[in-house]
MDAnalysis code that builds the backbone (N, CA, C; Angstrom):
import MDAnalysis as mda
import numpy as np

u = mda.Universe.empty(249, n_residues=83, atom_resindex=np.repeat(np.arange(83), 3), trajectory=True)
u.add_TopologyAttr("name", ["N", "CA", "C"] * 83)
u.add_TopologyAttr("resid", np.arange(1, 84))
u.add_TopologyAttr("resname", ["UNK", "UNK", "UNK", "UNK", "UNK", "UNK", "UNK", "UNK", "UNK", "UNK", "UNK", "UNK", "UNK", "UNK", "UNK", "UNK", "UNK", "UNK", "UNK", "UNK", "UNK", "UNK", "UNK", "UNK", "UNK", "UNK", "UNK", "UNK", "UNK", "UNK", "UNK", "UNK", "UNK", "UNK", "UNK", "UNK", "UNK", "UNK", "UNK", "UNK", "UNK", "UNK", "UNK", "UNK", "UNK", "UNK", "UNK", "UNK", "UNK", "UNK", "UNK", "UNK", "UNK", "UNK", "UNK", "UNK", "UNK", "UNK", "UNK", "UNK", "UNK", "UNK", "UNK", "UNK", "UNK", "UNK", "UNK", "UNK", "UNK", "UNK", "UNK", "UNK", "UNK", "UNK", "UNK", "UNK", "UNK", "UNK", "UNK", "UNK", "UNK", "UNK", "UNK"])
u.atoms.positions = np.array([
    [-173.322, -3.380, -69.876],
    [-174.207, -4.218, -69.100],
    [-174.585, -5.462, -69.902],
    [-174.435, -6.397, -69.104],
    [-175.212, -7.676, -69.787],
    [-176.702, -8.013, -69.449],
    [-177.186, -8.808, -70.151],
    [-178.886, -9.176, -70.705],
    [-179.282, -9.348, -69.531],
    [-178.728, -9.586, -68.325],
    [-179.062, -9.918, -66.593],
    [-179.261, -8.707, -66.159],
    [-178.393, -7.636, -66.518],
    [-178.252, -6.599, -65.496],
    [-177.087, -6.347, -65.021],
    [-176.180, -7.087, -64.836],
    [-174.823, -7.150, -64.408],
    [-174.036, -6.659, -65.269],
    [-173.016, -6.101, -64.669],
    [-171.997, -5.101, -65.257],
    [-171.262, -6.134, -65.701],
    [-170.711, -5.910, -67.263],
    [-169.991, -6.810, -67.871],
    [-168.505, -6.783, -67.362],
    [-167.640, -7.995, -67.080],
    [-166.776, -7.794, -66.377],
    [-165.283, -7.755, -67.947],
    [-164.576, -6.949, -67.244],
    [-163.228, -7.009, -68.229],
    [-162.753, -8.109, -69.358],
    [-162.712, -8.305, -70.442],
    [-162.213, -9.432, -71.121],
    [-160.635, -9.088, -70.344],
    [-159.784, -10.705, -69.952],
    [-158.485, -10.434, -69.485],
    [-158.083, -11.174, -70.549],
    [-156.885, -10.713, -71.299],
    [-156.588, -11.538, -72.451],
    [-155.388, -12.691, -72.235],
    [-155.669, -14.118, -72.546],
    [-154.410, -14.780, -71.787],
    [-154.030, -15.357, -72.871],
    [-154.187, -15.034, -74.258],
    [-153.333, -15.366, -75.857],
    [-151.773, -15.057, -75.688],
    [-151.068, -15.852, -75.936],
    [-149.957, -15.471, -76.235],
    [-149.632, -14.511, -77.677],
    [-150.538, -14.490, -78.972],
    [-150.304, -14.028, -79.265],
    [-151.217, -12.640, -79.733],
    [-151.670, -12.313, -78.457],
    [-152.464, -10.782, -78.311],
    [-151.429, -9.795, -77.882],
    [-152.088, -8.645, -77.252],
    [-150.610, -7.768, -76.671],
    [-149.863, -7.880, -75.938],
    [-150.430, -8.760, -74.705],
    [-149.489, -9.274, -74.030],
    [-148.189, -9.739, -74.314],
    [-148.560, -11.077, -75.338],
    [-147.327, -11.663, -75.977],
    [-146.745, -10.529, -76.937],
    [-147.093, -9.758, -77.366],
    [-146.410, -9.181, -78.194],
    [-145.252, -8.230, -77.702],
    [-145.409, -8.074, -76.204],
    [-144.685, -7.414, -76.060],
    [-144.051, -7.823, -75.046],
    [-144.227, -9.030, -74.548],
    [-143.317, -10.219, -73.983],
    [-141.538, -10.125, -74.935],
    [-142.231, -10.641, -76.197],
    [-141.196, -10.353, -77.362],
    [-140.179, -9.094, -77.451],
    [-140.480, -7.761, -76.941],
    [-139.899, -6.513, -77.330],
    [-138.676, -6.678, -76.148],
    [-137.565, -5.631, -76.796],
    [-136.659, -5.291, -76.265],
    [-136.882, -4.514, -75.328],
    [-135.757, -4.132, -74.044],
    [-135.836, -3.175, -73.435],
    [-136.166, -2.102, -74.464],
    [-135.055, -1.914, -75.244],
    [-135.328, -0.263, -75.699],
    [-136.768, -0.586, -76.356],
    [-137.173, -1.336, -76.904],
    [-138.224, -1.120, -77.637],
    [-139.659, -0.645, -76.863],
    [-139.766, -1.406, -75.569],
    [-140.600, -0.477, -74.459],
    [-140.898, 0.494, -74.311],
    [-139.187, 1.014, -74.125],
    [-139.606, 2.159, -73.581],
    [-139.769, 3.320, -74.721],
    [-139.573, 2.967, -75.658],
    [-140.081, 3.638, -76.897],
    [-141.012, 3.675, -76.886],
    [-141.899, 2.250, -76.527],
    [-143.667, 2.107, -77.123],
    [-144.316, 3.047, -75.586],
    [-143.541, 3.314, -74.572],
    [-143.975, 4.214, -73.431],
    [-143.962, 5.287, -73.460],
    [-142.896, 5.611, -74.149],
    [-142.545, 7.339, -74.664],
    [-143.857, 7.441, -75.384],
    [-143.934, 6.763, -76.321],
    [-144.789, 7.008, -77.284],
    [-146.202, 7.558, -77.177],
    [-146.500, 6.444, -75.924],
    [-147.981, 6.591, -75.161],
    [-147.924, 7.929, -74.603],
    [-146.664, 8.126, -73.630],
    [-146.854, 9.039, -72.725],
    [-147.185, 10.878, -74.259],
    [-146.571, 10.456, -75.167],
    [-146.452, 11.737, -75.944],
    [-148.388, 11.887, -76.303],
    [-148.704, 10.762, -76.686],
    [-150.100, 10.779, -77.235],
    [-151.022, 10.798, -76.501],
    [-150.800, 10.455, -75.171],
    [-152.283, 10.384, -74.186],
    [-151.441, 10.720, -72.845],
    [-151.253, 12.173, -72.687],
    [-149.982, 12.335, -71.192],
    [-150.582, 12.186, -69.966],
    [-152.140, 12.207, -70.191],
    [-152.812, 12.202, -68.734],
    [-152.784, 10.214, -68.589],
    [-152.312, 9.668, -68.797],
    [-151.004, 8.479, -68.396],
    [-150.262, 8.378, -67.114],
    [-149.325, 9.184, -67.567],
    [-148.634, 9.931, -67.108],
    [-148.717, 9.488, -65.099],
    [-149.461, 9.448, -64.468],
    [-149.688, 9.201, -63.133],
    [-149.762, 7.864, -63.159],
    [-150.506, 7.065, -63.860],
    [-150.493, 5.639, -64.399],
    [-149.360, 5.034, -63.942],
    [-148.405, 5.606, -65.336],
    [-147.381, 4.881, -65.155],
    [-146.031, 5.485, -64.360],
    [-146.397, 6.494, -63.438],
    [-145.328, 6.804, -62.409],
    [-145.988, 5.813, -61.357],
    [-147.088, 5.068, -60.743],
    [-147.339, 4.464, -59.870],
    [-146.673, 3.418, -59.729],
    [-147.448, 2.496, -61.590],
    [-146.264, 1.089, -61.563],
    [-145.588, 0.889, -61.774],
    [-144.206, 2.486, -62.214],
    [-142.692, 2.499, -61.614],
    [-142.481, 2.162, -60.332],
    [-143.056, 2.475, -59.350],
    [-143.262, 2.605, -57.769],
    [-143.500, 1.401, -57.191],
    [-144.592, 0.627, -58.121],
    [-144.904, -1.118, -57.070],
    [-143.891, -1.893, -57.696],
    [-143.514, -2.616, -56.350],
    [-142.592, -3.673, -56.457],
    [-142.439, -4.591, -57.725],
    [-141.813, -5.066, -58.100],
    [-141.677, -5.757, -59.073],
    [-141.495, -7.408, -58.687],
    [-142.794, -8.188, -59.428],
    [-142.481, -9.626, -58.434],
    [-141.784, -10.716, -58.902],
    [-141.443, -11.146, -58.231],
    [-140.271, -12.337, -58.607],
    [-140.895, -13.599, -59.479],
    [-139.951, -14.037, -59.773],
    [-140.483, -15.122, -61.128],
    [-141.757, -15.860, -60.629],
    [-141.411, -16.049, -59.354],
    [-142.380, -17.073, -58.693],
    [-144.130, -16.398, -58.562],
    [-143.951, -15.198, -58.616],
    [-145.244, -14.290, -58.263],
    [-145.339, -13.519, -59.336],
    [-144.705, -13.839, -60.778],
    [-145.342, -13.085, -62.301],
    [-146.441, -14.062, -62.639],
    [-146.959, -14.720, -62.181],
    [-148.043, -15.915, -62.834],
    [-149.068, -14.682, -62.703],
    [-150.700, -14.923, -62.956],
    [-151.776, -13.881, -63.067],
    [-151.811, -13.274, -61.090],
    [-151.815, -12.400, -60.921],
    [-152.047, -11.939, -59.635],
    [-153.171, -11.424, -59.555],
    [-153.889, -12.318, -58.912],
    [-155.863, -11.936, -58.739],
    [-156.224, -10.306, -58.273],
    [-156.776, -9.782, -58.642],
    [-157.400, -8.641, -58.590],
    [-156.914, -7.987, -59.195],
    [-155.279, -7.610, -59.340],
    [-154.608, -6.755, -60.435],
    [-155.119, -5.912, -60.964],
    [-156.135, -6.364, -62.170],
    [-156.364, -5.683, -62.737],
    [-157.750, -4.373, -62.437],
    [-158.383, -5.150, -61.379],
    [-159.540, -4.630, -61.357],
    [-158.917, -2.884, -59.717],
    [-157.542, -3.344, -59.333],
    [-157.334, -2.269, -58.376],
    [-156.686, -1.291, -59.232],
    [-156.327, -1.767, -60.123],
    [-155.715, -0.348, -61.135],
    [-156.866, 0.367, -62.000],
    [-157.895, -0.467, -62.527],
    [-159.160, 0.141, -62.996],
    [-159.533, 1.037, -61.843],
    [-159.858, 0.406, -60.814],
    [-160.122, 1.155, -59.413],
    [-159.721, 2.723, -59.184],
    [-158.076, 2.906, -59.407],
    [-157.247, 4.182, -59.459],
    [-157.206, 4.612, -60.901],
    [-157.323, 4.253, -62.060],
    [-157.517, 4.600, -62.720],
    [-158.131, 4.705, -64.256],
    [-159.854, 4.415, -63.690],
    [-160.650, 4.262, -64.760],
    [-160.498, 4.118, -65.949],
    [-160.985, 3.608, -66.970],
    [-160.966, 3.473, -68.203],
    [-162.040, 3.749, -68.424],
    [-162.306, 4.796, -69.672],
    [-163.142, 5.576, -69.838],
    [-163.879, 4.953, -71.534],
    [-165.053, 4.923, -71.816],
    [-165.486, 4.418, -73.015],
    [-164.947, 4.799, -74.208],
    [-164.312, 6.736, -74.241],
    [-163.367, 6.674, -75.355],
    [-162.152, 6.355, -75.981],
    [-161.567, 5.565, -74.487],
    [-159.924, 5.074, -74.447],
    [-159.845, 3.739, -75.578],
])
């Protein structure tokens, strides 16, 4: 919560060189390594990322920021204060 009362909203990070970019940089295989990886260490994931296997994938023209994004996947699947 912030000093108002209002629920503090998400930092969205738009650095190129935060995680985003960092993994702009990675190889296919290297992904899906760093996914394996996740899925081995935290499996309740796992539904996560069988969903956004499932949504479409958007074309060059529609990878720019897509408004709400982030806040409908928080939506389905919370982030919890110890994550």
């Amino acid at each position: 919560m912030s000093n108002d009362g209002q629920a503090s909203k998400p930092r969205v990070e738009t650095s190129e060189t935060g995680v985003l970019g960092q993994l702009r940089k990675k190889s296919r295989e290297e992904l899906i390594f760093l996914v394996e990886q996740l899925l081995e260490r935290k499996p309740e994931i796992k539904p996560l990322i069988e969903l956004l296997i499932e949504l479409p994938f958007p074309d060059s023209s529609q990878q720019k920021r897509i408004p709400g994004k982030a806040i409908v996947l928080h939506s389905i699947f919370p982030v919890s204060a110890s994550s």
